[in-house]
C-alpha positions as CSV (number, residue, x, y, z in Angstrom):
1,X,-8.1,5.6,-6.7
2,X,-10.3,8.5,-5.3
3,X,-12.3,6.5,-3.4
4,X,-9.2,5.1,-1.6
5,X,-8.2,8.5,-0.9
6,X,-11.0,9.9,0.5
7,X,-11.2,7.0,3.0
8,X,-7.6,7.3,3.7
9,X,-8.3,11.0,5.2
10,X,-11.4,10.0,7.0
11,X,-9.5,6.8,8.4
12,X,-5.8,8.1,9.1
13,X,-7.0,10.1,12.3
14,X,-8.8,7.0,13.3
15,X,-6.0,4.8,12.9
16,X,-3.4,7.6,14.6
17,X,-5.7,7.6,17.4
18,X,-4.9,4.0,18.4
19,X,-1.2,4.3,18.2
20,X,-1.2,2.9,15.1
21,X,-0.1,3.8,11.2
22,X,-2.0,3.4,8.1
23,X,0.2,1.9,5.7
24,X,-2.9,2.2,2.8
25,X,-5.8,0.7,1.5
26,X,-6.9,-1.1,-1.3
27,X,-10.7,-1.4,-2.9
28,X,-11.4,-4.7,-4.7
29,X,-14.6,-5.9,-6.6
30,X,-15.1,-9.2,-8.1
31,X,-18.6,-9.6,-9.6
32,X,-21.6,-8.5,-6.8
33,X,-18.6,-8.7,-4.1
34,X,-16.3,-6.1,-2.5
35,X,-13.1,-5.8,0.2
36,X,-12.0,-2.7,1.6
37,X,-8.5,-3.9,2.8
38,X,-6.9,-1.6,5.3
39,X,-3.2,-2.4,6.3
40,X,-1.8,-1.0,9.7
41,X,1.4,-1.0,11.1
42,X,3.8,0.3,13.8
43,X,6.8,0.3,16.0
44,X,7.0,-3.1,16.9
45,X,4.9,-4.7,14.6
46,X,1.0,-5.2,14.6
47,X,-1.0,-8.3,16.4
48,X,-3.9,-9.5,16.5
49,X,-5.7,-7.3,18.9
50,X,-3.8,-4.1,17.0
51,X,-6.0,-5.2,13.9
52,X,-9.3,-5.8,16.0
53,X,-9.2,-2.8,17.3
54,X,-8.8,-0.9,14.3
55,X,-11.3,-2.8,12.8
56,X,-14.2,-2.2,15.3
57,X,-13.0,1.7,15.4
58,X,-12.7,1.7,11.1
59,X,-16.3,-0.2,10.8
60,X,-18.0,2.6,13.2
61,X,-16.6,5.8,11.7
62,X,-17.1,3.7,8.3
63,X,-21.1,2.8,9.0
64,X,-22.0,6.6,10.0
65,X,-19.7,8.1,6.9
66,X,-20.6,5.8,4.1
67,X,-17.4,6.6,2.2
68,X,-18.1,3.3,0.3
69,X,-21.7,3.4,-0.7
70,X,-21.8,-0.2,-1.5
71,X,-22.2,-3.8,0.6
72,X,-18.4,-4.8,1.4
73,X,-16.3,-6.8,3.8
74,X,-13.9,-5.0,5.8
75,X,-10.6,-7.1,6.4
76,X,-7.3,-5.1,8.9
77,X,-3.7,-6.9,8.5
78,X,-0.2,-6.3,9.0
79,X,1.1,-5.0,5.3
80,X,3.4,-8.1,5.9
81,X,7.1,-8.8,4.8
82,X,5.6,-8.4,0.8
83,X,4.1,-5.2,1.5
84,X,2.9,-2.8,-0.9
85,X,4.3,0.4,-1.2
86,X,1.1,2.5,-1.2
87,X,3.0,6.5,-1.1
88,X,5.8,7.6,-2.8
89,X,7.2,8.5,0.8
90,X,7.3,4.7,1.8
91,X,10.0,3.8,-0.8
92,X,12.3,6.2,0.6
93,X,12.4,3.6,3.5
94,X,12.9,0.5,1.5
95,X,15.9,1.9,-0.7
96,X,18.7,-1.2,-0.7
97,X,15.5,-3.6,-0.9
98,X,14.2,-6.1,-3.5
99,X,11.2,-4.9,-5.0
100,X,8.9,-6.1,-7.9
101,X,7.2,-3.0,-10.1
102,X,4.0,-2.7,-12.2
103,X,3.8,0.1,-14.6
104,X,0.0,1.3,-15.5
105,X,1.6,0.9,-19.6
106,X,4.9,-0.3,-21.0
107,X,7.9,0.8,-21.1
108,X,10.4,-0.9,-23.3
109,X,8.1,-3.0,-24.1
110,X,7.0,-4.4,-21.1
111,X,5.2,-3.5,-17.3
112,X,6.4,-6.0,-14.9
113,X,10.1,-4.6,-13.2
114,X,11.9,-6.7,-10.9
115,X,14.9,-5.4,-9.2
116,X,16.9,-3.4,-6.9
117,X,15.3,0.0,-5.1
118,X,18.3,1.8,-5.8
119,X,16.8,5.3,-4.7
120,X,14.2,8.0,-5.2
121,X,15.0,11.5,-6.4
122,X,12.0,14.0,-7.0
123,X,9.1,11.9,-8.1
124,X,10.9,9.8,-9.8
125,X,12.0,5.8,-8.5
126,X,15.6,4.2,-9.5
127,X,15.1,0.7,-10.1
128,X,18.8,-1.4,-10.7
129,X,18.5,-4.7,-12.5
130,X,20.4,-6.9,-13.9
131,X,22.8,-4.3,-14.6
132,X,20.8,-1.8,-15.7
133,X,19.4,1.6,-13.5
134,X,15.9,2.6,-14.7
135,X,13.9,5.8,-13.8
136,X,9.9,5.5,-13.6
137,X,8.6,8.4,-12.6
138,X,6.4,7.9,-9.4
139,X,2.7,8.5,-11.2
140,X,4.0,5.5,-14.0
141,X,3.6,2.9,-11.1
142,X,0.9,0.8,-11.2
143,X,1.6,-1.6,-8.0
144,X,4.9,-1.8,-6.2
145,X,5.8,-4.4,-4.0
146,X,8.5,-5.3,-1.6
147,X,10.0,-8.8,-2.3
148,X,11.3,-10.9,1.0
149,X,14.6,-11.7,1.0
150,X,15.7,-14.6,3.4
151,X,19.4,-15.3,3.9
């Protein structure tokens, strides 16, 4: 998680520069292969060009930086309708929503949480489902995710 905070404060400016937000980053490895995944948004909604021009900007101050020290591919979206809550600050704007949780070790015994984002109060997230309101407290999460709802 350290890494994708240091390249999160090297990259926001970046990002901020090209009217755009950075909604968060994620780091994966699988064997000798790596994706830095960098998710943008804004008023409106991202395109197409939004994302390639983050992505040339992002790959330049990335190359003469190094934040990654490794070979990896570099891949720009939208966060999408199933986006990832990546701060605690982004739930705020997703209470009332569907949301599935993953907590980093049980609780009750299990990790997987699907329910209602009822609210957030200090650091902790209220999660209703199926009639029952849970507190996790905000460093508990392991992954949180909105959950489309189509009506």
């Amino acid at each position: 998680m350290e890494r994708e905070a240091k390249i999160t404060e090297l990259l926001r400016p970046t990002i901020a520069a090209l009217d755009c937000q950075l909604w968060g980053i994620e780091y994966v490895t699988q064997a000798r292969h790596a994706i830095l995944r960098i998710f943008i948004d804004k008023e409106g909604g991202v395109d197409i060009e939004d994302c390639e021009r983050v992505s040339r900007q992002v790959s330049a101050v990335l190359d003469v930086e190094d934040p990654v020290g490794t070979a990896y591919t570099l891949e720009v979206s939208s966060p999408g309708m199933d986006r990832q809550l990546f701060q605690f600050e982004q739930f705020k704007d997703f209470v009332g929503s569907l949301v599935k949780i993953r907590l980093r070790s049980n609780y009750e015994g299990r990790r997987n949480f699907k329910g209602r984002l009822a609210g957030v109060e200090n650091d902790e997230i209220i999660l209703q489902q199926d009639g029952e309101e849970y507190l996790f407290p905000y460093e508990l999460l392991d992954k949180a995710q909105i959950v489309p709802e189509f009506k």
